[in-house]
N, C-alpha and C positions, 0 to 999 in steps of 0.2 A: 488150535490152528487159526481160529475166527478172530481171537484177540490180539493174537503178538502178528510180527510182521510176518510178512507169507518168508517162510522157509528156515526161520529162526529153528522151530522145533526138529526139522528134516536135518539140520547143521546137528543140531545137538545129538541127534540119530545115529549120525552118520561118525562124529567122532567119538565116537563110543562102540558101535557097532561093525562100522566100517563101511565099505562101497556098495555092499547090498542087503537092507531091509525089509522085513517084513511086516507090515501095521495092519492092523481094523480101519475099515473106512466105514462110511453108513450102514447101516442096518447089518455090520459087521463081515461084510466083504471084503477079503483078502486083497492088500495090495504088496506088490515090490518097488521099491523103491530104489533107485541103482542111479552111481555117481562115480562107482569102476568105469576105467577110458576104457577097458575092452569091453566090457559088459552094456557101456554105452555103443562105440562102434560097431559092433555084433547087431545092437537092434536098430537102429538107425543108418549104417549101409549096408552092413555084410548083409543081412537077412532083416531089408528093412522094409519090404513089401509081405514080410510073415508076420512083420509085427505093424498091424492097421491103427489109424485113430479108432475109439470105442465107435460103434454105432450113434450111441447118444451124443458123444459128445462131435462127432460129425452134423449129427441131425442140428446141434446147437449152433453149430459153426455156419454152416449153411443157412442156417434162418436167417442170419445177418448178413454174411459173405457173399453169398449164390456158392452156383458150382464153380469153383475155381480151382487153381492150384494147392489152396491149401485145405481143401474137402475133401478132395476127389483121394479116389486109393488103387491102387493096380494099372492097368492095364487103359485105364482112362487116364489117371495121371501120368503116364508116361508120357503118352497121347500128347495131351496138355502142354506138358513140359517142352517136350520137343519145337512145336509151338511158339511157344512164350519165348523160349531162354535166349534167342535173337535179339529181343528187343532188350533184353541188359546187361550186352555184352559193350565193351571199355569202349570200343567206338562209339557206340548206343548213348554210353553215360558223358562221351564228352559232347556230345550233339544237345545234352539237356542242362550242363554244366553253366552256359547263359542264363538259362532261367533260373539258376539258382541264385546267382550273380544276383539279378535283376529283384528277385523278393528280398533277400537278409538286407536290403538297406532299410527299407521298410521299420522290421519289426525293432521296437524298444525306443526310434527315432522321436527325441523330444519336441521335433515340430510337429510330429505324424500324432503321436498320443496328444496332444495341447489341439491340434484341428477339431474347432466349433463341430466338424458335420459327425465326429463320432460321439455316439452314444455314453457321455461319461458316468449314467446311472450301471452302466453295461460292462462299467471296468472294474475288474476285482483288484481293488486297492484298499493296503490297509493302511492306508492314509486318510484323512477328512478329503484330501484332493493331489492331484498331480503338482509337484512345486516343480518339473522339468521344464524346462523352455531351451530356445536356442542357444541364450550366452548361460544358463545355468549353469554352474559345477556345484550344487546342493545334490545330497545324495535325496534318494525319493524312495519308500518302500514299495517296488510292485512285485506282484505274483507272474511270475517270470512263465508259468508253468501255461496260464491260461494266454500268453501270446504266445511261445511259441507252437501252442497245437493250430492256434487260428494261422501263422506263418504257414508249420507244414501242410496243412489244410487248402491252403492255396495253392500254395505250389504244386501239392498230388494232383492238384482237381486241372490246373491248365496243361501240366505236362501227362495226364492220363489221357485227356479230350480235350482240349486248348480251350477247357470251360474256366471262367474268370470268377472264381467264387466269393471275393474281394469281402472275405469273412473279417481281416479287421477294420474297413471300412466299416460294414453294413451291423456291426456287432450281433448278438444272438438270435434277432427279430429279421436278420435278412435273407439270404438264398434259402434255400427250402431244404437244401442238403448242409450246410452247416448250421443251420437251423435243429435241423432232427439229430441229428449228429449227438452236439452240444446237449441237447433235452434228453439224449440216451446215457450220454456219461456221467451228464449231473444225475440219472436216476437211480445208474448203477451203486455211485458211492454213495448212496444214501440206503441203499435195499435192506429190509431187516433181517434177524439172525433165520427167521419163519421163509422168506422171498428167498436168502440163499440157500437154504435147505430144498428148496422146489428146485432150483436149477441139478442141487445135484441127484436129486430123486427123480428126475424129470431125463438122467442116461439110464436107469436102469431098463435089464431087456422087457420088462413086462409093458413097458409104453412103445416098443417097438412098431410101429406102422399106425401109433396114433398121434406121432408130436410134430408140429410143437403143442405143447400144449398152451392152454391162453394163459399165458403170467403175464405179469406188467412187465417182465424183461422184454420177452418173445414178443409183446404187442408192441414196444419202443423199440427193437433190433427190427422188426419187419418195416415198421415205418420208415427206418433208416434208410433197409436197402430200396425201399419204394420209390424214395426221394433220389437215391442215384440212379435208378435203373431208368428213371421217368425222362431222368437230363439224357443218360446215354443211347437212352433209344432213337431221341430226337437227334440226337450228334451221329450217331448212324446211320439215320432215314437221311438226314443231308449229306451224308459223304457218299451212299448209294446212287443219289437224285444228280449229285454234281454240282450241289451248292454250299459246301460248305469252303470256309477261307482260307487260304494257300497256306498261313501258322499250322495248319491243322497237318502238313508231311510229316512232322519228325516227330508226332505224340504216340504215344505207349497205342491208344486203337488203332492208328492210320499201319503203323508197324505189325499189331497182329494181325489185321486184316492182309497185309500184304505177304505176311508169312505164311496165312492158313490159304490164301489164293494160291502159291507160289505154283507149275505148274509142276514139279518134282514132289509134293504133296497125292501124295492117291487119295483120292475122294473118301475113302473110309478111315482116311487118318486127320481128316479137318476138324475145326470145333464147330459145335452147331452154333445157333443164335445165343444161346441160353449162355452156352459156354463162355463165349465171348467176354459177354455180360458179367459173366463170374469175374471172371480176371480182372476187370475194372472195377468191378464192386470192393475185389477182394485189396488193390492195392488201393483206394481210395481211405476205405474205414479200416484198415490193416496198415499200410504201408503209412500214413500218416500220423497217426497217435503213438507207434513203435519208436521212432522219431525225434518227434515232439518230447514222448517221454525222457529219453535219451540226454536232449539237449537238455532238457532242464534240471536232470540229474547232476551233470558235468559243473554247470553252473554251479549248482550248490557244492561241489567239491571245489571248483577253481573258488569261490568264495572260503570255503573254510581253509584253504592252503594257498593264500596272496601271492606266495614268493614261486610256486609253482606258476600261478595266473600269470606274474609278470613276467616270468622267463619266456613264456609259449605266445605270451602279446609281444614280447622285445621281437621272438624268432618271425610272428605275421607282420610285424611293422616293417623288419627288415626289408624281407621277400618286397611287400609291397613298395618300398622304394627305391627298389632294385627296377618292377616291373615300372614303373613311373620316370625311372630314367631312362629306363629302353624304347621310351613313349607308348607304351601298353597300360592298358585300363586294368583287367583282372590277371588273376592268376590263371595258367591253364591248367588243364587236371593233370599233368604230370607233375608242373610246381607244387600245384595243392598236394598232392599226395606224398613230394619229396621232404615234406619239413618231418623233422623228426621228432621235436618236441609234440607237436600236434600229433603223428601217428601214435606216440606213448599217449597221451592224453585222452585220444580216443579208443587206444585199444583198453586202458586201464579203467576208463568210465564201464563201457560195454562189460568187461571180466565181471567188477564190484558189482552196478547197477544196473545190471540184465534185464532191458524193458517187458521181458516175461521172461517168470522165474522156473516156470515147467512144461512138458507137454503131456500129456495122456497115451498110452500103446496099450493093444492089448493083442496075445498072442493069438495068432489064426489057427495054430495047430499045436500040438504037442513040440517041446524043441529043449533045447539044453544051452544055456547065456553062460558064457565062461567067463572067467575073473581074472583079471589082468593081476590082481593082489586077493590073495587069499584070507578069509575069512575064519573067524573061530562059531562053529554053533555051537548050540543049546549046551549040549554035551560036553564042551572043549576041544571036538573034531574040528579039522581043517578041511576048509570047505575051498575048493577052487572055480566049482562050477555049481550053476543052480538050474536043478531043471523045473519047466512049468510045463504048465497042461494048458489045452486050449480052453480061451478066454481068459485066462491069466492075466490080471491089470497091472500094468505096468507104467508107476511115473519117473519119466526122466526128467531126472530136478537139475535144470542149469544153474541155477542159483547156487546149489550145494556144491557141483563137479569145480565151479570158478572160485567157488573162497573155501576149498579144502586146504588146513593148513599143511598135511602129511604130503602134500603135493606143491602148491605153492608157496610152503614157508610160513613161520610163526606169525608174519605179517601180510596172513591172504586174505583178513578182513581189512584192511586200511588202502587206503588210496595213496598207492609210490606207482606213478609211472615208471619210472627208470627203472621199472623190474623188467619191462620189457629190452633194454638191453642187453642184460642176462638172465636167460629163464632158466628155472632151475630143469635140473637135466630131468627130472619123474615127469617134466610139463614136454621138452625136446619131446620125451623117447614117446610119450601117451600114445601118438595116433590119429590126433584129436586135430582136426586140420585148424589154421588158425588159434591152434591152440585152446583160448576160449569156446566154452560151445553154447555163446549167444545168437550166433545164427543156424545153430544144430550143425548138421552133416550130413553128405549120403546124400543120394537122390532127391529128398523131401529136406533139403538145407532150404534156407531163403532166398530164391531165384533174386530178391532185390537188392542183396545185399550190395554190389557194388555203386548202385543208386543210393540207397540210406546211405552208406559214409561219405558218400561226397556229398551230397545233400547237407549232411553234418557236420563237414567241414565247412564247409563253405559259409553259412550262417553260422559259424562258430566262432568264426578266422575276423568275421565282418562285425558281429559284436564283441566281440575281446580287443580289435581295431578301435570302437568306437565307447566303449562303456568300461567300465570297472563293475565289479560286482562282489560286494560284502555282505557278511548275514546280517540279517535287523538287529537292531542295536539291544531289545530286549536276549532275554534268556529265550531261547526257540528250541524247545524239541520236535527233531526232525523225524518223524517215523514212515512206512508206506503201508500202502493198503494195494491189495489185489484187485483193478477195477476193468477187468479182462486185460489194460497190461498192468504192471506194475506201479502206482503213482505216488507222488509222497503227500503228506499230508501232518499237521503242526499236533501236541500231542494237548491236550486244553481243548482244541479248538474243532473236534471233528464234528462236530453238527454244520460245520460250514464247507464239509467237504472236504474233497482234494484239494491242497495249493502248495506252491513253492515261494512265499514272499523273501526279496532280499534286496539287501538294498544296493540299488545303480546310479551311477556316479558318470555322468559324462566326460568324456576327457577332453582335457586343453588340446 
């Protein structure tokens, strides 16, 4: 599983086995494995506070995260959620829509990368140097992968707390939170076969009320969230005091604060400080690299298929000089959202390249997960239903449920948008909302989901506007690696890490 791409083997599992597996995990602990739409809906809404994240792998989550929406389990997450889900809701998201506007010129922009004051020992290029300029049309090889985390990095940090973390300015050596950030994901894709073996040795119950324990992960994910919690205490000591700046109404804190005030809140349904705190932690170094990975996946598809790229740049060109003869600047979020080559493009990235390929459950009690398609055991019985006992682990592999071919068709590993024109009817009837279950489901779905895709559009719509993007001219094998999300990485070349280089082409 450590050497091939995360979920390669789970595919192989699954089309052989079917929708629910059983494997050895470490030290030879039973897991299920399930990628049936009912046997997934089952544990993620119907009875999806029976089936909790592991303890450990909460305790892991948390060390980096804080308490936030995606820790927390029961009766506290509800709590939470109720909360939070105000501040990203469609109103919510067009109020932040500007500032998305306002970064995607930014990233990739041949005058912005060629500016003296950035660090260009600091730019992963696998060029001797940048040949972009303003009147360039020379294509330029960059790693597409390391602006846009520095992009969505920005943008999370001013619309979470209207903090300016102006990471590609300031490159790796600057703010203190893209700083620590950046120095935890470079450690992660480097960690050895021994450093990943602790992390997963490091959920079992016998560490229960002694973790984290000190690994070099644990000591780079703490510093992490140190570094945000340091900014957002400040950011909240001044909005209590009455000095923080009028940008500051419409950010993700000014919102929860005003949600958990609200006077229809009973005092025992508020979040404490800590809470707070989760939530911003949790969509800063969550919300941002989900993202980022995202975008940079897309890219390397719209690169490997031109004639797709150019259809979905014809359809934003269009739009945009539509909006330009109306005398209007951007697009608003119902335009963004109305194009339709774009919404296949983005729904077909997400399906294929699921910025995280799994999640972890484990039963709280005894229970019985039914199977929307029925299974053969050991024996050649038909198996409809599978029952587990409590602590039963169970991974929900999204990576396997979205490129099932018996479900999405002999070509559910390849990239055709226009499947989302006609889904095949076993995708209609699943259950499965959105069909894909890259932002899961059920109560514990991704409260930010409607924020990441316009986020992703938006910077998608603005570089496909302004660049071309083809693969580098050598032979490049693209493969990914599991670097808590998903990232890709060249197959030669992984002593240097994760990257996505390809080459960009400014347009006339």
């Amino acid at each position: 599983m450590q050497k091939g791409n995360p979920g390669d083997i789970q595919m192989e599992w699954t089309e052989k086995y079917g929708g629910a597996v059983v494997y050895r995990g470490l030290a030879g602990n039973e897991r299920l494995l399930i990628s049936d739409p009912r046997a997934l809906m089952y544990v993620l809404h119907q009875r999806c506070y029976a089936f909790p994240k592991p303890s450990g792998a909460r305790s892991a989550l948390s060390n980096l995260l804080g308490e936030g929406v995606l820790t927390t389990e029961g009766d506290v997450h509800k709590r939470q959620r109720k909360i939070v889900n105000p501040t990203f809701t469609q109103s919510a998201i067009r109020d932040f829509l500007p500032l998305f506007w306002r970064h995607s010129p930014h990233e990739l922009s041949p005058a912005y990368i060629n500016d003296e004051t950035i660090n260009q020992n600091d730019v992963k290029l696998l060029d001797d140097k940048m040949k972009m300029n303003d009147q360039a049309t020379v294509p330029s090889i960059v790693d597409v992968l390391h602006w846009t985390s520095r992009t969505t990095l920005d943008v999370i940090g001013e619309s979470a707390f209207s903090y300016k973390l102006n990471s590609l300015q300031r490159g790796e050596n600057g703010d203190v939170i893209a700083d620590s950030f950046n120095k935890m994901m470079t450690h992660v894709g480097q960690l050895t076969l021994l450093e990943r073996a602790q992390l997963h040795f490091e959920q079992f119950s016998i560490f229960d009320g002694i973790r984290p324990l000190p690994t070099s992960f644990n000591k780079r994910a703490r510093a992490c969230y140190d570094a945000v919690e340091s900014v957002a205490q400040k950011m909240l000591k001044d909005r209590r005091e009455g000095t923080a700046p009028p940008e500051t109404e419409k950010d993700v804190l000014e919102r929860v604060l005003r949600a958990n005030e609200d006077s229809s809140v009973k005092q025992s349904q508020r979040l404490m400080p800590h809470e707070i705190m989760g939530q911003l932690t949790t969509l800063i170094l969550a919300g941002h690299e989900t993202t980022s990975t995202a975008l940079t996946w897309v890219l390397y598809q719209l690169a490997m298929h031109p004639s797709i790229q150019e259809s979905v740049r014809k359809e934003i060109l269009e739009a945009q000089q539509i909006n330009e003869q109306e005398g209007k600047d951007d697009l608003s979020y119902e335009e963004l959202h109305a194009l339709p080559m774009l919404n296949n493009v983005t729904n077909e990235v997400m399906r294929l390249n699921p910025p995280v390929h799994s999640t972890n459950r484990e039963a709280a009690e005894d229970d019985i997960i039914p199977l929307k398609y029925p299974i053969k055991g050991e024996h050649g019985q038909t198996i409809d239903q599978i029952p587990v006992r409590k602590g039963q682990a169970i991974i929900v592999h999204i990576a396997t449920y979205n490129r099932r071919k018996d479900l999405w068709g002999p070509d559910a590993d390849q990239f055709r948008p226009d499947r989302w024109e006609n889904l095949p009817l076993k995708i209609l009837q699943s259950g499965v909302p959105g069909h894909s279950l890259s932002f899961l489901a059920g109560p514990r779905n991704c409260v930010g989901q409607k924020f990441a895709l316009t986020e992703f559009k938006a910077i998608l719509s603005t570089l496909l506007a302004t660049f071309s993007f083809a693969p580098p001219p050598e032979t490049t094998k693209v493969d990914s690696k599991q670097v808590i999300v998903t990232r890709p990485r060249i197959r030669g070349m992984e002593s240097q890490g994760t990257q996505m280089p390809l080459c960009v082409t400014p347009l006339q």
